[in-house]
C-alpha positions as CSV (number, residue, x, y, z in Angstrom):
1,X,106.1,100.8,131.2
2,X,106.5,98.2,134.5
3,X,104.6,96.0,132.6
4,X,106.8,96.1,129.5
5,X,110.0,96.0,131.9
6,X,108.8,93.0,134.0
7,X,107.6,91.4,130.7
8,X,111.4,91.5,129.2
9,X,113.4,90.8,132.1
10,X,111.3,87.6,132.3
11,X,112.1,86.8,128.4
12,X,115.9,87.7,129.2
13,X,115.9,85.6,132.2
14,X,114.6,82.5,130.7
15,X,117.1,82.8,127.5
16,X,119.9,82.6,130.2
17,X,118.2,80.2,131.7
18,X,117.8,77.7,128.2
19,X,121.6,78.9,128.0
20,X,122.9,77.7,131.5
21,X,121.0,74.4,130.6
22,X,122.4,74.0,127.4
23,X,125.9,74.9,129.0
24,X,125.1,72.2,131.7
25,X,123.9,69.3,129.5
26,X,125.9,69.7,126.3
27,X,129.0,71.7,126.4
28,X,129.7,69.8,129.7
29,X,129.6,66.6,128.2
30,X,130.9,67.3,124.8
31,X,133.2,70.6,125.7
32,X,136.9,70.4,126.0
33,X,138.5,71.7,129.1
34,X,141.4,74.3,128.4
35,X,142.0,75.0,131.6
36,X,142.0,73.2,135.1
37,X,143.6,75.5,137.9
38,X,143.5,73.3,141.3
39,X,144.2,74.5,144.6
40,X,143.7,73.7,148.4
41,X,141.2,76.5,149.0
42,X,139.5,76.4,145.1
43,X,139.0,75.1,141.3
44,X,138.8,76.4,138.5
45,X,138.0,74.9,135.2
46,X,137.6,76.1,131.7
47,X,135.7,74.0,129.0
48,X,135.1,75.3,125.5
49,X,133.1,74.5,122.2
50,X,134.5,75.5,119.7
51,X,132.9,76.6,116.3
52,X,129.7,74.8,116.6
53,X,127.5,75.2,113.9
54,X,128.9,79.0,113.9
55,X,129.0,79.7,117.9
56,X,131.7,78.8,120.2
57,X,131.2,78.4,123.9
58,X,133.7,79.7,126.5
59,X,132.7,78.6,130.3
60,X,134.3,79.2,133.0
61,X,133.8,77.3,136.1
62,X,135.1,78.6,139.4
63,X,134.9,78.4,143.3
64,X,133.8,82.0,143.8
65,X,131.5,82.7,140.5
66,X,130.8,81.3,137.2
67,X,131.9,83.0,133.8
68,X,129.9,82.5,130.2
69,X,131.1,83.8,126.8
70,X,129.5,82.8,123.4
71,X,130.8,83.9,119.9
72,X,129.3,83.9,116.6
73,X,131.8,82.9,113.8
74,X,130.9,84.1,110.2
75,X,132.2,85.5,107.2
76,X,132.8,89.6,106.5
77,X,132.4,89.3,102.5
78,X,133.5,93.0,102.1
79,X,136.8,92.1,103.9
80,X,136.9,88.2,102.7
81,X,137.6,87.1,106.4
82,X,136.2,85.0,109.1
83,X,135.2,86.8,111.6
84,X,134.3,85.7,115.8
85,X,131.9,88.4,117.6
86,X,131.0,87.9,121.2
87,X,127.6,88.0,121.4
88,X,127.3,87.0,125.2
89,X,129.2,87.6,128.5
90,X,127.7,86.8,131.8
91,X,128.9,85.8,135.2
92,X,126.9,83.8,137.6
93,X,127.1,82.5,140.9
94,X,124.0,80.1,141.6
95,X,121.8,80.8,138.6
96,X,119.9,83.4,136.2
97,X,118.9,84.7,139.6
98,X,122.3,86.3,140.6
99,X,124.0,87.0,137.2
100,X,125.4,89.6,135.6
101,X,125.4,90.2,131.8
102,X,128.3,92.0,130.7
103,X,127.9,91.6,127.0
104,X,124.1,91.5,125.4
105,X,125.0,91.6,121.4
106,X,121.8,94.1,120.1
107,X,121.5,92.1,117.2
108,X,118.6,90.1,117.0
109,X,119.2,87.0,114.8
110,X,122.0,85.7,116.8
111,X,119.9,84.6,119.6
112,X,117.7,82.4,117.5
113,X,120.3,80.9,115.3
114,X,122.0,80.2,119.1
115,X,118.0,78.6,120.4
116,X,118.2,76.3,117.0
117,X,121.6,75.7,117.6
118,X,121.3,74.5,121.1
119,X,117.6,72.4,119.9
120,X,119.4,70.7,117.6
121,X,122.7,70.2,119.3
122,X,123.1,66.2,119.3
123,X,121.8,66.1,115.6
124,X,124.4,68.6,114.6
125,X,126.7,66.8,116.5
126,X,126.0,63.2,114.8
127,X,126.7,65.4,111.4
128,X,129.9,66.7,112.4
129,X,131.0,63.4,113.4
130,X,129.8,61.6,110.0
131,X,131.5,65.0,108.2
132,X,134.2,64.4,110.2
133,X,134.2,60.4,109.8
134,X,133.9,61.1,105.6
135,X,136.9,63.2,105.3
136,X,139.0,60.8,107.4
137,X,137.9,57.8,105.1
138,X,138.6,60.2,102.1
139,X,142.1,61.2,103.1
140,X,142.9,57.2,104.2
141,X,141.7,56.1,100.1
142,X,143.8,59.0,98.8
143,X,146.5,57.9,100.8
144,X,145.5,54.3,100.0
145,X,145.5,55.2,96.2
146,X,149.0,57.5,96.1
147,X,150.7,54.0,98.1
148,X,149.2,51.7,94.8
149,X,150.1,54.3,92.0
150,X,153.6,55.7,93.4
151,X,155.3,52.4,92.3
152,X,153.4,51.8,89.0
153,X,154.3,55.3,88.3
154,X,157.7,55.1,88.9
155,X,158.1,52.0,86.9
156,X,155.8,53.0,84.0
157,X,158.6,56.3,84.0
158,X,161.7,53.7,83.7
159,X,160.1,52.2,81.1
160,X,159.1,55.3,79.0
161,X,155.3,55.1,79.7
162,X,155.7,58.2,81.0
């Protein structure tokens, strides 16, 4: 029984661990802040990810302790809507070390859709910024195209074309 115990606090500790470094190297860079509370004696500052590759990231970054929360967007087919579950909670103060996990989602799959998620994270990202980069073009040549036929139509109409 120690054995087993020791065996998955270790596993849980270093999934925290891949998360705070994901948190550190990715959603700090990329992240945007929602928050920024500054004053003399503290600072507080909020950055979120939102709906990447079906997690958001909430992180909350303060003078006195830390605060993670991570959601899993999906779909509820039964009730045809989106749906966000928070599958992580967790405040820190240095590290894994000192933390304390408030939500642990007892579903299994999450956490390695989230491990692919965050080993993949900068190719995902290049493909939401193509994805993003195609729909932009497509909107600009539909706009393009509505500009060149709006005229043609309405002169092809005065002429009975139409």
């Amino acid at each position: 029984m120690t054995a087993e115990l020791k065996k998955r606090i270790k596993e849980r500790e270093a999934f925290l661990k891949q998360i705070l470094d994901f948190l550190d190297s990715f959603v700090l860079k990329h992240g945007r802040v929602t928050e920024r509370d500054e004053s003399s004696s503290s600072t507080k500052v909020v950055r979120e990810l939102e709906n990447f590759n079906h997690f958001s990231f909430r992180w909350c970054i303060g003078h006195h302790s830390n605060n993670v929360e991570i959601y899993r967007h999906g779909y509820d087919r039964q009730y045809m809507h989106d749906y966000r579950l928070k599958v992580l909670s967790m405040t820190y103060w240095q590290g894994v070390e000192d933390c304390q996990v408030g939500v642990f989602s007892r579903e299994s799959d999450w956490q390695k859709e989230l491990l692919e998620t965050m080993s993949n994270a900068e190719a995902i990202l290049a493909r939401q910024i193509a994805d993003k980069q195609r729909q932009q073009a497509e909107a600009e040549e539909a706009k393009r195209h509505y500009r060149e036929m709006a005229p043609l139509q309405e002169r092809a109409r005065k002429l009975g074309l139409l």
